[in-house]
DRENFI-303765 format. One line per field, with one value per residue (C-alpha): residue number from 1; x, y, z; residue in one letter. Coordinates in nm, 3 decimals. Example, Ala and Ser with C-alpha at 12.3 -4.5 7.8 and 13.67 -1.06 7.14 Angstrom:
BEGIN
num <- c(1,2)
east <- c(1.230,1.367)
north <- c(-0.450,-0.106)
up <- c(0.780,0.714)
residuo <- c(a,s)
! end
This chain:
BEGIN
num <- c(1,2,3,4,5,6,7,8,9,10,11,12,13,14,15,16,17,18,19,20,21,22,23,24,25,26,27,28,29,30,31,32,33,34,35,36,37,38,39,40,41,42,43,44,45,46,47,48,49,50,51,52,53,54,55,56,57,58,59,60,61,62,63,64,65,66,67,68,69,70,71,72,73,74,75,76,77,78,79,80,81,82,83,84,85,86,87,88,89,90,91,92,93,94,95,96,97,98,99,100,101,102,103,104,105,106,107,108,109,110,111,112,113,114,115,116,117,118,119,120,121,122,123,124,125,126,127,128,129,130,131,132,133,134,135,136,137,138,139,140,141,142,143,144,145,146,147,148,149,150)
east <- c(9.231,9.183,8.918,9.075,9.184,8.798,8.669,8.954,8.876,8.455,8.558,8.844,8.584,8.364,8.560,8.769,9.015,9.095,9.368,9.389,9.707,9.757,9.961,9.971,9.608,9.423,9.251,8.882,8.894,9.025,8.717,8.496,8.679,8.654,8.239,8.284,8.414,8.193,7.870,7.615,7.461,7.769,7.928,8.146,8.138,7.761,7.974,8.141,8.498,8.696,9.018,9.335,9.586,9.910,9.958,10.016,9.688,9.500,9.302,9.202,9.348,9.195,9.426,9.381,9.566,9.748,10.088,10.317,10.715,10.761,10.542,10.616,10.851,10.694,10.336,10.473,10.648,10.325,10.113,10.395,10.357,9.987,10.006,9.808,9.540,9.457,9.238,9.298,9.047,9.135,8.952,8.853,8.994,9.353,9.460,9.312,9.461,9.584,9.348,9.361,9.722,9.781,10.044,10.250,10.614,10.550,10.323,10.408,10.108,9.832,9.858,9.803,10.158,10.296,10.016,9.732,9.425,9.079,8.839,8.797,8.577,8.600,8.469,8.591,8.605,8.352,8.030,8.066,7.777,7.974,8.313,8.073,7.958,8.357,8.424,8.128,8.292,8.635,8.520,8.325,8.674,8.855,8.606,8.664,9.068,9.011,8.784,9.083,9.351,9.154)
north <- c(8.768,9.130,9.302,9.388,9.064,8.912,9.123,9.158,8.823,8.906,9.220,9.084,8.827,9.025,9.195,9.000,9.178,9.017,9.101,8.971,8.828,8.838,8.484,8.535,8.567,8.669,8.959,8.767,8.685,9.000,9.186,8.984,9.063,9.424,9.389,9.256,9.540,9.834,9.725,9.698,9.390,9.149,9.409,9.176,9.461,9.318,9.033,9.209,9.209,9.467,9.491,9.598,9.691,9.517,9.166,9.222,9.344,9.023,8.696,8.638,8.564,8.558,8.393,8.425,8.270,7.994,8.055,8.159,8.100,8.467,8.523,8.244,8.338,8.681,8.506,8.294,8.593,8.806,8.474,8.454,8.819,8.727,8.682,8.333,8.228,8.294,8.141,8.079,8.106,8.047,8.201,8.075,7.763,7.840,7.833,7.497,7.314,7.538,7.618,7.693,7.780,7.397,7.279,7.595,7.565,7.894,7.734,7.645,7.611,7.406,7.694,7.392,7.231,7.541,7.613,7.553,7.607,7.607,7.722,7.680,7.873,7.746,7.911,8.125,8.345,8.264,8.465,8.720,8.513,8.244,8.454,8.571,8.223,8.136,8.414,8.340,7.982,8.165,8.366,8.074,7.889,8.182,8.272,7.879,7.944,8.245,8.059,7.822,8.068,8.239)
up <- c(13.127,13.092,12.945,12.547,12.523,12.539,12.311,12.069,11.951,11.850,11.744,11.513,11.354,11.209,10.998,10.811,10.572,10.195,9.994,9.630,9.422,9.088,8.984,8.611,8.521,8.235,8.387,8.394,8.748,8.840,8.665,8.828,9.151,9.116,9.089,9.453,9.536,9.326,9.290,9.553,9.430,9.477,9.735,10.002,10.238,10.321,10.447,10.674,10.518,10.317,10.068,10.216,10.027,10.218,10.266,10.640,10.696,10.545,10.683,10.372,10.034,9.714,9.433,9.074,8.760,8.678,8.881,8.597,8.619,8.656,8.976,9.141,9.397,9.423,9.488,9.752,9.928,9.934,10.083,10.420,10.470,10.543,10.929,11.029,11.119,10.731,10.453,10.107,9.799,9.478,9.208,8.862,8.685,8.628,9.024,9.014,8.739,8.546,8.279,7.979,7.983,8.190,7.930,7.894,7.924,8.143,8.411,8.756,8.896,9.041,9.301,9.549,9.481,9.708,9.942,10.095,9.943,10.145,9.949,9.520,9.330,8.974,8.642,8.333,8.463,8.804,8.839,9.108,9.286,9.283,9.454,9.730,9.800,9.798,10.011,10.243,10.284,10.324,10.617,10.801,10.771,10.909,11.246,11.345,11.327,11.514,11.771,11.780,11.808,12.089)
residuo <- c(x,x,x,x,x,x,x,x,x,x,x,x,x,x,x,x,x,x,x,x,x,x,x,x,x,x,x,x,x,x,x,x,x,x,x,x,x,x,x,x,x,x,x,x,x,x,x,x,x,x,x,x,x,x,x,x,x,x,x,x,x,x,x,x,x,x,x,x,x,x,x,x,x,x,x,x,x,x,x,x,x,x,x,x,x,x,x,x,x,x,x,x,x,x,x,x,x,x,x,x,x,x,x,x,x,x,x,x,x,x,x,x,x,x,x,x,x,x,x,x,x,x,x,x,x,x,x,x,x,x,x,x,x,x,x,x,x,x,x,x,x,x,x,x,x,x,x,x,x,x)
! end
């Protein structure tokens, strides 16, 4: 075992990447989301992770809405362009069950009929404490793969 390939693995871990899809939601999540990323208080960059802005760059995935009709197949696209070993949060209510919008002829979700979810992080829209504690769970979930992968 050569030199790169022992410390590719601790060097990976600590900097996990997240990457957010939009599967029909209101926009609540999503503003939430965005204080993770802007202000210091709720920053996830203190975790040690960033958002990328291409699917193939991800470990983590962060989920929001209630998996409409018309995203569907475009969700599920995006999520196996996410190379594995990769974790899967999904925030607020509707990924969950649907929400609000659960008995809508346009609804195809719980998001957990098509894949697998690992981490839920439910509110109406959640609190961004309660996203960083889901994404702090995320990432915990994510170093173990990598240990396993390694």
């Amino acid at each position: 075992m050569n030199f790169l390939s022992k410390i590719t693995p601790r060097i990976v871990a600590k900097s996990p990447w997240l990457y957010r899809i939009n599967a029909g939601s209101c926009n609540g999540c999503d503003v939430e989301l965005a204080t993770t990323a802007c202000i210091p208080r709720y920053d996830v960059e203190r975790l040690g992770c960033q958002y990328c802005g291409s699917p193939k760059h991800a470990d983590i995935v962060l989920i929001t809405g209630p998996l409409t009709a018309r995203v569907k197949d475009k969700m599920l696209r995006l999520y196996d362009e996410i190379p594995d070993p990769k974790v899967t949060v999904a925030v607020g209510v509707c990924p969950i069950s649907g929400g609000v919008f659960r008995e809508s002829y346009a609804i195809e979700g719980p998001i957990d009929r098509y894949l697998p979810v690992d981490v839920n992080v439910p509110g109406c829209p959640p609190r961004p404490q309660a996203i960083i504690e889901g994404i702090a769970q995320a990432i915990a979930i994510w170093r173990a793969r990598i240990g396993e992968a390694a």
